[in-house]
C-alpha positions as CSV (number, residue, x, y, z in Angstrom):
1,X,28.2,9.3,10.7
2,X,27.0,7.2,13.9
3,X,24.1,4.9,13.2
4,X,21.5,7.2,14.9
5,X,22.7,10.3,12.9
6,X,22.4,7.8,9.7
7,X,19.1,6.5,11.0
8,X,17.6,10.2,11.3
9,X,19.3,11.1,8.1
10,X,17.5,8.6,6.4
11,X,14.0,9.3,8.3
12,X,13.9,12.6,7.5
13,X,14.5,12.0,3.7
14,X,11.7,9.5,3.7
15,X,9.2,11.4,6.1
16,X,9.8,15.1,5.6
17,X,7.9,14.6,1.7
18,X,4.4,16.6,1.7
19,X,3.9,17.4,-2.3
20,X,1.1,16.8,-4.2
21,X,0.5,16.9,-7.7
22,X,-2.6,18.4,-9.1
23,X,-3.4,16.6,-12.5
24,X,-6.1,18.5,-13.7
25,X,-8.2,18.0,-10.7
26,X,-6.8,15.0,-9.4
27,X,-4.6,15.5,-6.3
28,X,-1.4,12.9,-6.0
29,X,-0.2,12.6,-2.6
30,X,3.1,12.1,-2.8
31,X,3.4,11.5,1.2
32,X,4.8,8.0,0.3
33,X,6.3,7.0,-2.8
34,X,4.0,6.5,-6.1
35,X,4.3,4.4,-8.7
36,X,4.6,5.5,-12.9
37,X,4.0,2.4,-15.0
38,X,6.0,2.0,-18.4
39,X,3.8,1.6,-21.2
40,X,5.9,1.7,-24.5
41,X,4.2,1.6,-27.6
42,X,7.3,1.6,-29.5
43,X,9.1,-1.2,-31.9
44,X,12.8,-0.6,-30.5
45,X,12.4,0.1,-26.5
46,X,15.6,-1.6,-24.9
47,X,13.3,-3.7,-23.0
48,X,9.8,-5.2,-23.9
49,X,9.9,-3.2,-27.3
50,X,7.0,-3.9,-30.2
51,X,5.3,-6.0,-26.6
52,X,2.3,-3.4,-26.5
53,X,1.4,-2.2,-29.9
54,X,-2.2,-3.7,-30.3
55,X,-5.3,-2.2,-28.5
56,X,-5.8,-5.8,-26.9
57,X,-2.3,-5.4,-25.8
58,X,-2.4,-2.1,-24.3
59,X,-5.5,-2.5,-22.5
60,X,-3.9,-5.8,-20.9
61,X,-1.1,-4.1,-19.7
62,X,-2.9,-1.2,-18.3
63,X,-5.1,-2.9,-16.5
64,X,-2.1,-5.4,-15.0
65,X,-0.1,-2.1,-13.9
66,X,-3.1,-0.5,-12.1
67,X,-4.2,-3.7,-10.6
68,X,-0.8,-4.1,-8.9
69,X,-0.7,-0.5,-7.8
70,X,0.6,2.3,-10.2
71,X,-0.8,5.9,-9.2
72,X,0.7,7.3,-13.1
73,X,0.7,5.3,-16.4
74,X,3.1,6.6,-18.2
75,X,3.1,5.9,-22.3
76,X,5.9,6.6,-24.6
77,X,5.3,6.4,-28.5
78,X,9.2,7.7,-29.2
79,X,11.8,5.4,-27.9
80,X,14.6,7.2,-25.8
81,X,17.4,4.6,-25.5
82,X,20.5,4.7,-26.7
83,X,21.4,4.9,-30.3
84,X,17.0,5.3,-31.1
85,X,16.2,6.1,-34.4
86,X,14.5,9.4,-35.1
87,X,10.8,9.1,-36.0
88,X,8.3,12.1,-37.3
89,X,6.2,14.6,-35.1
90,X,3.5,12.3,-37.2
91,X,4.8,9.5,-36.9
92,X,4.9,9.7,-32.6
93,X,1.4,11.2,-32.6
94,X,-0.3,8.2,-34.7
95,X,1.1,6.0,-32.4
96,X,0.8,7.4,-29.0
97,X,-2.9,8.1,-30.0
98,X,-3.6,4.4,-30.5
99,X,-2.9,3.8,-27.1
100,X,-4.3,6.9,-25.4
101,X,-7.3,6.7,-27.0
102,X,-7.9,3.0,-25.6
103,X,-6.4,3.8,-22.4
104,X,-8.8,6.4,-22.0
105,X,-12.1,4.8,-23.2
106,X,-11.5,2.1,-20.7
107,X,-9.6,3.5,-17.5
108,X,-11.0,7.2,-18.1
109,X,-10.0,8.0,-14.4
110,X,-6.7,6.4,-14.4
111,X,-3.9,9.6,-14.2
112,X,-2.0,9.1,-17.2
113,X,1.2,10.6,-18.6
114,X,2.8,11.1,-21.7
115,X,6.4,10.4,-22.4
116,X,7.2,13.2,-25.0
117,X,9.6,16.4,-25.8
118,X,7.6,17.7,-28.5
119,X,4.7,20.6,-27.8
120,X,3.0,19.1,-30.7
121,X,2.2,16.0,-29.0
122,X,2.0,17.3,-25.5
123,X,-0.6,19.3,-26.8
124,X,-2.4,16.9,-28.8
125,X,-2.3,14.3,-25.9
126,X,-3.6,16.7,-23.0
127,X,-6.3,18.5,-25.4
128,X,-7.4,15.3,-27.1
129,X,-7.0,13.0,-24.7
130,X,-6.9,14.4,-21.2
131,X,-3.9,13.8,-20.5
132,X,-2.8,14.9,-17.1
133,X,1.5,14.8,-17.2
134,X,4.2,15.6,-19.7
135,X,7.0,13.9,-19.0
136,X,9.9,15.2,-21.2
137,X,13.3,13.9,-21.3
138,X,15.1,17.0,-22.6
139,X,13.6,19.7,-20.1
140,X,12.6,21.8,-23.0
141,X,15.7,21.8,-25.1
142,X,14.4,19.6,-28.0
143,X,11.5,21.9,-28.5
144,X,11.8,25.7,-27.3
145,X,8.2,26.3,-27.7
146,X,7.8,23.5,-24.3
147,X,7.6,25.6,-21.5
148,X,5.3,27.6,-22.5
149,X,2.8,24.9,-23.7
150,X,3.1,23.4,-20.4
151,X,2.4,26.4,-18.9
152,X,-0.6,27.3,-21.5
153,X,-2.0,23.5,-20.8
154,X,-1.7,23.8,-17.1
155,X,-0.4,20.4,-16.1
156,X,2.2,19.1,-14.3
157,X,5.4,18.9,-16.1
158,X,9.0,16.2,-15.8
159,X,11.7,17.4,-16.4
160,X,14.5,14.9,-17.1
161,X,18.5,15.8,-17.3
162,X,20.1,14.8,-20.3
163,X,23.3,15.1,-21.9
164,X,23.2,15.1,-25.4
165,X,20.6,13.2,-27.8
166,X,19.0,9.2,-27.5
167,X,21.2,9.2,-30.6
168,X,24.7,10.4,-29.1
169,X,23.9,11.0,-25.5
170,X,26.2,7.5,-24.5
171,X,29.5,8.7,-26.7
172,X,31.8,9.0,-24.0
173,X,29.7,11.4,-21.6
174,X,31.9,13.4,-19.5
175,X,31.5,15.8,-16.1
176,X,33.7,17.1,-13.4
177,X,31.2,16.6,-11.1
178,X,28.0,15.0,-12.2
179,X,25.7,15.9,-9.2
180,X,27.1,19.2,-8.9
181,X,26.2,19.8,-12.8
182,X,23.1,18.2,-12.7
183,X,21.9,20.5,-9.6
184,X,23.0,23.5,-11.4
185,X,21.5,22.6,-14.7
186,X,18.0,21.7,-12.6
187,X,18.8,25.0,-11.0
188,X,18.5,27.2,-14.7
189,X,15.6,25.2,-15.8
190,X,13.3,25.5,-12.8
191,X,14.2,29.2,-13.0
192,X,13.1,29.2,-16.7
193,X,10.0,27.1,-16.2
194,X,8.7,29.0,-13.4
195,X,9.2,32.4,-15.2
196,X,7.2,30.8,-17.9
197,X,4.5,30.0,-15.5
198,X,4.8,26.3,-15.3
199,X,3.3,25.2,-11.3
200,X,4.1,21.7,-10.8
201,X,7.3,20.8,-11.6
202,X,8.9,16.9,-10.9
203,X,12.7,16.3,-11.6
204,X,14.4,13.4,-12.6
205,X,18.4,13.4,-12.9
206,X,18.1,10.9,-15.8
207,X,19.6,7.7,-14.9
208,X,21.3,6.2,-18.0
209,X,20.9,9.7,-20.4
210,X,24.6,11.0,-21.0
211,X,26.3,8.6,-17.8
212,X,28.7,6.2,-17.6
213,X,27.9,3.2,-14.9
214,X,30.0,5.4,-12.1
215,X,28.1,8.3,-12.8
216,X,24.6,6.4,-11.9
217,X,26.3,5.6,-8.9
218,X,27.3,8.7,-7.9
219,X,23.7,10.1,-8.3
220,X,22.0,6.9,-6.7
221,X,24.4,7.6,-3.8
222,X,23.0,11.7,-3.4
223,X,19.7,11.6,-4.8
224,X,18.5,13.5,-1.9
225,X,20.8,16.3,-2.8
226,X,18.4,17.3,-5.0
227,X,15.9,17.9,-2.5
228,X,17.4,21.2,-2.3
229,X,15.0,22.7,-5.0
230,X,11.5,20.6,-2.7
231,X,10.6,19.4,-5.5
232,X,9.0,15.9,-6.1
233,X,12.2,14.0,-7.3
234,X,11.5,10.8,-10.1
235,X,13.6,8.2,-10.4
236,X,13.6,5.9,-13.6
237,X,16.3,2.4,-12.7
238,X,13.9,0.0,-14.4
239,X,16.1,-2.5,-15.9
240,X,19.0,0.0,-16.9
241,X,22.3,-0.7,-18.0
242,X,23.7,-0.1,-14.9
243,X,22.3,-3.0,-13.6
244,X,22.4,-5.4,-16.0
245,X,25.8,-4.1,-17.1
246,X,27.3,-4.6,-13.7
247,X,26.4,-8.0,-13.7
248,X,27.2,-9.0,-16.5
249,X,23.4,-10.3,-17.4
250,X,20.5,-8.7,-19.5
251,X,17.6,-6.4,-19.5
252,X,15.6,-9.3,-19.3
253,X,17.0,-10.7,-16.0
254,X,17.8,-7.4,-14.4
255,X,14.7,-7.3,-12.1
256,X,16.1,-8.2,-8.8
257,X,19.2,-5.3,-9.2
258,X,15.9,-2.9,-10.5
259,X,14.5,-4.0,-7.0
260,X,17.1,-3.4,-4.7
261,X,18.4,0.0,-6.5
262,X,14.5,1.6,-6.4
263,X,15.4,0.7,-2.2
264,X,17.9,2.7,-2.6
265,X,16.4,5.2,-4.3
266,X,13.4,5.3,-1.9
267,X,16.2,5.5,1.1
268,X,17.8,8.5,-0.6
269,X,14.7,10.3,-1.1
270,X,12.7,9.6,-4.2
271,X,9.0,10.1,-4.5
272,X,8.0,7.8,-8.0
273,X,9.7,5.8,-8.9
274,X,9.1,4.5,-13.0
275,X,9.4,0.9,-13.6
276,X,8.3,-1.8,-16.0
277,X,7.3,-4.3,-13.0
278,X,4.5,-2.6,-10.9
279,X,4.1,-5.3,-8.8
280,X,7.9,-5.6,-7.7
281,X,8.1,-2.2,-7.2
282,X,4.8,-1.6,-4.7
283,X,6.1,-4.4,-2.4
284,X,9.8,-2.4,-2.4
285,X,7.5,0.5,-1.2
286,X,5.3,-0.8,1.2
287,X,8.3,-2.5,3.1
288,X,10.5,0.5,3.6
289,X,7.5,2.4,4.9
290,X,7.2,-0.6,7.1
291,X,10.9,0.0,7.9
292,X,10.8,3.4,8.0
293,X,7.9,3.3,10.9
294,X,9.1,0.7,12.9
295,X,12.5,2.8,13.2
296,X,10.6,5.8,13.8
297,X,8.5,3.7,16.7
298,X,12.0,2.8,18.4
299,X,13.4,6.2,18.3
300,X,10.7,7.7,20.1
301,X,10.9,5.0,22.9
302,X,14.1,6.4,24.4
């Protein structure tokens, strides 16, 4: 590919995005890339786990990540990593409505999403708590009754690709072709959740769920071969294995790698991009558009 064709490749992946999300009444232009702040309220998260479990805490945290520029906040009361123990319908509502109930009696504008794959608690957080996104890590397949609450509440809906379970999904995952598999099993769920009346749909291919390091890699390297279904495509690198794994270092010092693989990302097409470090992650955003225009400025001069 000459360095034009690359250039124009990479400009139209960046530029050619016009969704929006409606979250409950709230449009989210996703003309540039948006920012979903992390806000586990968990005990066992592979990174920052038990950090936000008081109100004080979550409030602090909430306000830091809108401050420095998240459009989503984006609270999990189930930890997804590898190996996490398996907690109680009960036991995942109690906690995530602790936080939402703070979150929304102090930021009651802020769009905020909730990190589950039970209808149970998608319905409690959206009816409850006005919730305005489910983001669900098994696309519907650890709950069958999913779609169709999603559909029934009427609010935008993640849909992650996972192989396996949290609790086995890193046992030796294997594909013959990962992006291929993953764009056919996106393929049969959009189908499915569309049929079940489901409007606005975001994917995610699930970065660290059922991959080895060379998978990531592989997806990283054709995230916008998922553009294919024009759908908003999320992205979730934030301090993942396949960072700190490659360089031989730790959760805890894997911010730079989560900073220069959400450029990537951006390059190749993503639209949000989840993160624990809002900050970090706005400044990645603002200087590829900056990039992005300045190359599109030059072209048009010859």
């Amino acid at each position: 590919m000459t360095e034009n064709n690359s250039f124009m490749k990479s400009k139209d992946t960046f530029f050619s995005k016009k969704y929006s999300l409606n979250c409950r009444g709230k449009l989210i232009n996703l003309s540039t890339p948006k920012i979903m702040g992390i806000l586990n309220v968990t005990p066992d998260s592979f990174y920052n786990g038990g950090k936000f479990r008081t109100r004080k805490e979550i409030l602090k945290k909430t306000e830091q990540m809108i401050e420095e520029g998240a459009s989503i906040i984006d609270v999990g009361a189930y930890s997804s990593r590898p190996g996490a123990e398996h907690i109680s319908v009960e036991a995942e509502i109690q906690r995530l409505s602790i936080a939402l109930a703070a979150i929304r009696a102090n930021f009651s504008d802020v769009i905020v999403s909730a990190d589950t794959s039970r209808s149970a608690v998608a319905i409690m957080a959206v009816k409850d708590y006005e919730v305005d996104i489910i983001n669900d890590i098994s696309a519907g397949s650890a709950d069958k009754n999913m779609f169709d609450t999603i559909a029934e509440l009427n609010v935008p809906y993640v849909m992650m690709h996972i192989k396996g379970t949290p609790q086995n999904m890193q046992n030796n995952p294997t594909y013959d072709n990962v992006v291929e598999e993953i764009i056919k099993y996106f393929s049969e769920k959009i189908q499915k959740a569309k049929l079940s009346g489901i409007c606005d749909i975001i994917i995610d291919p699930g970065f660290g769920f059922g991959k080895t390091l060379e998978h990531n890699y592989q997806i990283l390297n054709r995230l916008d071969d998922f553009k294919i279904f024009e759908l908003p495509i999320l992205v979730g690198l934030s301090r993942k294995s396949m960072i700190y794994k490659a360089l031989g270092t730790t959760p805890v010092e894997a911010l730079n790698g989560t900073t220069v693989l959400n450029t990537i990302a951006i390059m190749n097409g993503a639209d949000i991009l989840r993160v624990h470090d809002v900050k970090e992650a706005a400044e990645t955003i603002k200087l590829c558009s900056l990039y992005h225009e300045s190359q599109l400025e030059n072209n048009n001069e010859y």
